[in-house]
C-alpha positions as CSV (number, residue, x, y, z in Angstrom):
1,X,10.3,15.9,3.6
2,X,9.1,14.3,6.1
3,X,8.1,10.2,6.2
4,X,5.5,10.1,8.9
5,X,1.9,11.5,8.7
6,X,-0.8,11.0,11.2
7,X,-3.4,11.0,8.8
8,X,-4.9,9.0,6.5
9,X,-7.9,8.6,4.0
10,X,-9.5,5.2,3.8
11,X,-13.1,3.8,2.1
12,X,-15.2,1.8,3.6
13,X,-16.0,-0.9,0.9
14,X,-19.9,-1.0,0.1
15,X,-19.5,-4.2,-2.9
16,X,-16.1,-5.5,-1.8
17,X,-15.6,-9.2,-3.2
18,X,-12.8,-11.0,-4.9
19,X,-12.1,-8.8,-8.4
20,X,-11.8,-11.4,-11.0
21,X,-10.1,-8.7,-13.1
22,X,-7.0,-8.1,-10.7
23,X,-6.9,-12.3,-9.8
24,X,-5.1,-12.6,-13.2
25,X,-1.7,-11.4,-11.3
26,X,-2.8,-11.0,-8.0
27,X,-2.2,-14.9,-6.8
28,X,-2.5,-13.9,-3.2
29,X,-6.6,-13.6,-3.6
30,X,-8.8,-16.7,-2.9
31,X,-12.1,-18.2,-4.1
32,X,-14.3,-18.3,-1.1
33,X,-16.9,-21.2,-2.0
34,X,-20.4,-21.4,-1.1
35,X,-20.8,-17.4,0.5
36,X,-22.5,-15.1,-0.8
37,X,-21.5,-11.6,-2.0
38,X,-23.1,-9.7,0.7
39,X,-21.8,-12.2,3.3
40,X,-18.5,-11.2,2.0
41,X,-18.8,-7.6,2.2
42,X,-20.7,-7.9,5.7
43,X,-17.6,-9.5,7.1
44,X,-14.7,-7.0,5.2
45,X,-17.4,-4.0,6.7
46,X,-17.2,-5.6,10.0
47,X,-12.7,-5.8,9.5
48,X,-12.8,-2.1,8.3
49,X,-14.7,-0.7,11.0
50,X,-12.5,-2.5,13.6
51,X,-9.4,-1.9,12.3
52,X,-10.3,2.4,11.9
53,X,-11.4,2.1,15.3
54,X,-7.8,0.7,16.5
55,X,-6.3,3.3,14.3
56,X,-8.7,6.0,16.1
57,X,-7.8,5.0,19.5
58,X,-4.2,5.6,19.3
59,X,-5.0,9.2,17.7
60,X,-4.2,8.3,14.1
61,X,-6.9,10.9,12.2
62,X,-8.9,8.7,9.8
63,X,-10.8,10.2,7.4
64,X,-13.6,7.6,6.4
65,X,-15.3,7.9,2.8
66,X,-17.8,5.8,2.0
67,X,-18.1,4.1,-1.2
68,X,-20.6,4.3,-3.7
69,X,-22.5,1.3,-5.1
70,X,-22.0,2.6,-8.6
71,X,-19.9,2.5,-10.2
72,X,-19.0,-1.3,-9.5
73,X,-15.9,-1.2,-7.4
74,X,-14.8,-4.5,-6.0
75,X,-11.6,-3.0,-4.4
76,X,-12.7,0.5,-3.7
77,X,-11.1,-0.8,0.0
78,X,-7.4,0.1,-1.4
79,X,-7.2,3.2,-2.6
80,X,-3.5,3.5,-1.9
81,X,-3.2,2.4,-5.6
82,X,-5.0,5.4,-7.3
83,X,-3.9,8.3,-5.4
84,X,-1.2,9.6,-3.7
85,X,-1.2,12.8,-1.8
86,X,2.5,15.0,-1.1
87,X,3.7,17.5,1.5
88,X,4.0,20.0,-1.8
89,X,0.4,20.2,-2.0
90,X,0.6,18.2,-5.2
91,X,-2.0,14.9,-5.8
92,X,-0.9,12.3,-8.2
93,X,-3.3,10.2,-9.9
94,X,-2.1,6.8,-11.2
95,X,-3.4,4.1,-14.1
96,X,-4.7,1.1,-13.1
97,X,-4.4,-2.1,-14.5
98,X,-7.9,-3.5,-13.8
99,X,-11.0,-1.6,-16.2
100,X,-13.4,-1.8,-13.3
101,X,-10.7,-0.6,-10.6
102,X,-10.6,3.2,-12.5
103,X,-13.8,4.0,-11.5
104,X,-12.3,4.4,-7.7
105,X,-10.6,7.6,-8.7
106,X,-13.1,10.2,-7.9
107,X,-13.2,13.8,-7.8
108,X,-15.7,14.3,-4.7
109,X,-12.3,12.6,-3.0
110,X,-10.4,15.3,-3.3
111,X,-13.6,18.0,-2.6
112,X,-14.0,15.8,0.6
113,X,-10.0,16.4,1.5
114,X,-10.3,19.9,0.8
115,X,-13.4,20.5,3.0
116,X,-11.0,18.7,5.8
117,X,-9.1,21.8,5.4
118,X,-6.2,20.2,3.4
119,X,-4.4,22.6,0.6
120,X,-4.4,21.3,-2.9
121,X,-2.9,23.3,-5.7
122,X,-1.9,20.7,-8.2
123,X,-3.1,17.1,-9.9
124,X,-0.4,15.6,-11.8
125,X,-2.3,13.0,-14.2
126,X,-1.0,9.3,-14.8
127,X,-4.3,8.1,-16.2
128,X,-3.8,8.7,-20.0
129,X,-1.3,5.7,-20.0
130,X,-4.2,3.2,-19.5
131,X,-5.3,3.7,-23.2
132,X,-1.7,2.9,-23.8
133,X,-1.4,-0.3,-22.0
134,X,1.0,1.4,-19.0
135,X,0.1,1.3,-15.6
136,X,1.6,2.4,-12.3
137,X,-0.4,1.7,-9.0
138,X,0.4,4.6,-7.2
139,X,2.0,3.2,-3.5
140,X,1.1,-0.2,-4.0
141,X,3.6,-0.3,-6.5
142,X,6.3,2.1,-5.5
143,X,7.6,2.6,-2.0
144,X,8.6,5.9,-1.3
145,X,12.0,7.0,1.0
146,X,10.2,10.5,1.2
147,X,13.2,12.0,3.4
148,X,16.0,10.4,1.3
149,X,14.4,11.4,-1.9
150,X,14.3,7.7,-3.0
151,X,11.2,5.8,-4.7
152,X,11.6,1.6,-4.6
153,X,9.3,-0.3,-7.6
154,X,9.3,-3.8,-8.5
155,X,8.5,-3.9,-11.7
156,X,5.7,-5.4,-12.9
157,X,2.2,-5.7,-15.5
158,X,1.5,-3.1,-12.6
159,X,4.6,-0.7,-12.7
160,X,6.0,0.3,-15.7
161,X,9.4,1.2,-16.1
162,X,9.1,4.3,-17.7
163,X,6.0,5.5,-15.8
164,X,7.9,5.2,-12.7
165,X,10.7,7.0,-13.8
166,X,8.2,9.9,-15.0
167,X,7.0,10.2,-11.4
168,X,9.9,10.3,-10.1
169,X,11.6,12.8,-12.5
170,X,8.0,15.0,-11.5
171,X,8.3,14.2,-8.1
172,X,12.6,14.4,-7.4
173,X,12.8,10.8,-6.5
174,X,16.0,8.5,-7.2
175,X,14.3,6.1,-8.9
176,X,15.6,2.3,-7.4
177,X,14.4,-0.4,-9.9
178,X,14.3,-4.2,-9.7
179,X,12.3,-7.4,-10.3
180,X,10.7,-9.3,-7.7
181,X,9.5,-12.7,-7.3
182,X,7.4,-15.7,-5.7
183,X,6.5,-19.1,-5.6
184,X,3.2,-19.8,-7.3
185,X,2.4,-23.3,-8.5
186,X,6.1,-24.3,-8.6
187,X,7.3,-21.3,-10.7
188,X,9.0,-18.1,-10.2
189,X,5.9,-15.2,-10.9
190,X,6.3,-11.7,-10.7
191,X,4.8,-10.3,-7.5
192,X,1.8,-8.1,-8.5
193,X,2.9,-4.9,-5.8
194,X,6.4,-4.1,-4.1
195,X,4.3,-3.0,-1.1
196,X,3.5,-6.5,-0.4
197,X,7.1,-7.5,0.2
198,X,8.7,-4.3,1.7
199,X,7.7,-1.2,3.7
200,X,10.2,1.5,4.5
201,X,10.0,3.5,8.1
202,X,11.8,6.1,9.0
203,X,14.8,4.4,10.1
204,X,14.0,0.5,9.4
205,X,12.8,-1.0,6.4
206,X,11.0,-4.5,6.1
207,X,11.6,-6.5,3.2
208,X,12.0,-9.6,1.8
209,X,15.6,-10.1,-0.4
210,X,14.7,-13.4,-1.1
211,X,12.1,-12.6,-3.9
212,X,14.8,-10.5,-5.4
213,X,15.8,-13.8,-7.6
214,X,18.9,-10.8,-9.4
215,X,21.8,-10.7,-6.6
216,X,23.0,-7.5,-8.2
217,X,19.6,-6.2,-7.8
218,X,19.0,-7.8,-4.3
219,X,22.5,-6.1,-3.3
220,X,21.9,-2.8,-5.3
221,X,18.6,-2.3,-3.9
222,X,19.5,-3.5,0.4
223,X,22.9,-1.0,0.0
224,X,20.7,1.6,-0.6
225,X,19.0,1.1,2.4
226,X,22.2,0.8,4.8
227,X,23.4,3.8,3.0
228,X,20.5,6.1,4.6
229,X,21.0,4.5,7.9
230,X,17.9,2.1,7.8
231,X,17.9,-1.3,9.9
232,X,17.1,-3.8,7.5
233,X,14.6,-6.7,8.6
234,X,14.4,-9.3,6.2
235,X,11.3,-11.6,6.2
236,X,10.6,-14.8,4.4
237,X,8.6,-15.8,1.4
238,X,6.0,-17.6,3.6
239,X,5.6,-14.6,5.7
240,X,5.2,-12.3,2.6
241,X,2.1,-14.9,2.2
242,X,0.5,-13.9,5.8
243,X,1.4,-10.0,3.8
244,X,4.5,-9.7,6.6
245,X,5.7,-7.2,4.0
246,X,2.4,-4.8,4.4
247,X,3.0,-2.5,6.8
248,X,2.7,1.0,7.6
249,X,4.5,3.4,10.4
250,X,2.4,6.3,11.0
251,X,2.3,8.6,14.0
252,X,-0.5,8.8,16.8
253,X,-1.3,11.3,19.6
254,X,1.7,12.7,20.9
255,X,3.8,11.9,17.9
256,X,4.0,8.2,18.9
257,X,4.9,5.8,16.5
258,X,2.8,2.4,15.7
259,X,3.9,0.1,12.9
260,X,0.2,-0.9,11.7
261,X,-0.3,-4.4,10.4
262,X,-3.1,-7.3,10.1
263,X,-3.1,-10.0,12.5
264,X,-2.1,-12.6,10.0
265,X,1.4,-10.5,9.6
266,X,1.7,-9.9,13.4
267,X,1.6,-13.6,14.2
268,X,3.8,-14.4,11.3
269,X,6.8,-12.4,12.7
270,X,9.5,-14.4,15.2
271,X,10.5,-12.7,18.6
272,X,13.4,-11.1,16.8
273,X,11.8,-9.4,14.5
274,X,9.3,-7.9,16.5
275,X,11.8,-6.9,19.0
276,X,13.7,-5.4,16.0
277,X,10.5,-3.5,15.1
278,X,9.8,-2.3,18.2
279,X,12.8,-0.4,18.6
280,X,10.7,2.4,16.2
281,X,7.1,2.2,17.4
282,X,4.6,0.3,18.8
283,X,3.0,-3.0,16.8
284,X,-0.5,-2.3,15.9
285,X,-2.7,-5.3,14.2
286,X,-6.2,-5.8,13.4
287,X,-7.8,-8.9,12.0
288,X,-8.4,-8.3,8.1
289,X,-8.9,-12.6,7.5
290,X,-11.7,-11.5,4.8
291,X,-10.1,-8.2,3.1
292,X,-7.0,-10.4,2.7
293,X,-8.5,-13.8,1.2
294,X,-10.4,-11.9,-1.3
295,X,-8.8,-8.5,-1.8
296,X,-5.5,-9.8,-2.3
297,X,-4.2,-6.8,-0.1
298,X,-3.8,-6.0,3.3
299,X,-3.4,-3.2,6.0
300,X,-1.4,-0.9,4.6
301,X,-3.0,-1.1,0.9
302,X,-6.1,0.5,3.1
303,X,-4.3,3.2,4.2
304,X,-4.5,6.4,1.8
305,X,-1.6,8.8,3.5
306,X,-2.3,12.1,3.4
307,X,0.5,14.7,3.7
308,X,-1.1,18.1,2.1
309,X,-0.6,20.5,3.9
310,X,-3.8,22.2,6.3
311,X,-5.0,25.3,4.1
């Protein structure tokens, strides 16, 4: 399997504004006082269509879908969390722990992937375990070692423990399991997403061990990186705040490699670790100041990878 892809699905957001249904354990979204809905969704257009234009320029193939205005969809922008798409020509759909973020799962998705000439012969269905209470948000909550066959989740109101190991028995992952944590108001909070605090390239991974509060956890889960030969960059807690951990390697033209990140990430990293990153591609960040304060999420949670097959 391979970990790369040089494409990607993303939605350009048509009512984006802070969800108040995901900012019960989301603590990185913000209240932006005094502007007005449409201001807001002006200015995370104006982030969007920058940062696919970045993408396009380096020959990263970005399929862009536009969102509709009903129904209501706040975070249509991260559709990373509802769908993930496999070199087996299998799509997974996954519950979401937000009512008013199912709606983002639609079919004419898929049609629109299929008229891009991409092979789909299979949907394997997470959605039922809403009515139950479970939920699983798809990449944003699991991050997947495609080649070594291993799947990463912090578990959380967002990642269930069995659901994840369902997917990965369906998908032939090792599942690696463990808790992870930040400041928020003085106490120790679950972090809503494990994509927030770690990203896994093809031969690095970026994560922070210090919000693994367990040590047998935080040692069970950085040995198996080193075992499959990955350079390990570890971040801070305050740079998981600027979404440090929120990254994405994905190929350009030629096969080139660009690690894609916002802004507020790039200029969070030392020297060091952006020397350590460069090693494996080039650094490619866009300003995402609005998407960030009140999506809660960041550059990679935009990026939908797609690894069907071409028909």
């Amino acid at each position: 399997m391979k970990q790369i892809t040089d494409t990607i699905f993303m939605i350009r957001p048509v009512s984006f504004r802070m969800n108040e249904q995901t900012a019960v354990n989301n603590y990185y979204q913000k209240v932006v006082e005094n502007v007005l809905q449409p201001t807001i969704n002006a200015k995370a257009q104006q982030e969007f269509d920058a940062f696919v234009e970045k993408l396009r320029n380096v020959g990263i193939n970005v399929i862009v879908i536009n969102d509709t205005l009903d129904p209501d969809t706040p975070d249509s922008i991260f559709p990373n969390n509802w769908i993930s798409l496999h070199e087996n020509k299998d799509v997974a759909l996954y519950p979401m722990y937000a009512e008013n973020r199912r709606g983002e799962r639609r079919e004419e998705v898929l049609d629109m992937l299929e008229d891009e000439g991409f092979k789909i012969d299979n949907i394997i269905d997470y959605t039922e375990a809403e009515q139950d209470g479970f939920f699983l948000e798809g990449t944003g909550s699991m991050i997947l070692d495609r080649t070594n066959g291993k799947a990463y989740c912090a578990l959380s109101p967002r990642a269930d423990e069995e659901l994840f190991i369902e997917f990965c028995e369906d998908f032939e992952y090792t599942p690696v399991i463990f808790e992870a944590f930040h400041h928020v108001n003085g106490e120790r909070k679950l972090i809503y997403h494990t994509n927030v605090m770690m990203c896994v390239g093809e031969k690095f991974a970026v994560i922070c061990a210090d919000c693994i509060d367990d040590k047998k956890e935080r040692k069970a889960v950085l040995d198996s990186l080193k075992e499959d030969g990955k350079e390990i960059i570890l971040i801070s807690e305050e740079q998981v705040d600027q979404f440090a951990g929120n990254m994405l390697e994905l190929a350009g033209a030629d096969d080139k490699r660009y690690i894609i990140m916002s802004a507020a990430a790039h200029k969070s990293l030392t020297a060091k670790q952006i020397s350590s990153l460069e090693k494996y591609g080039e650094i490619l960040s866009s300003s995402l100041e609005t998407i960030e304060t009140c999506g809660g999420g960041s550059a990679r949670c935009m990026m939908a990878e797609v690894f069907l097959p071409k028909a």
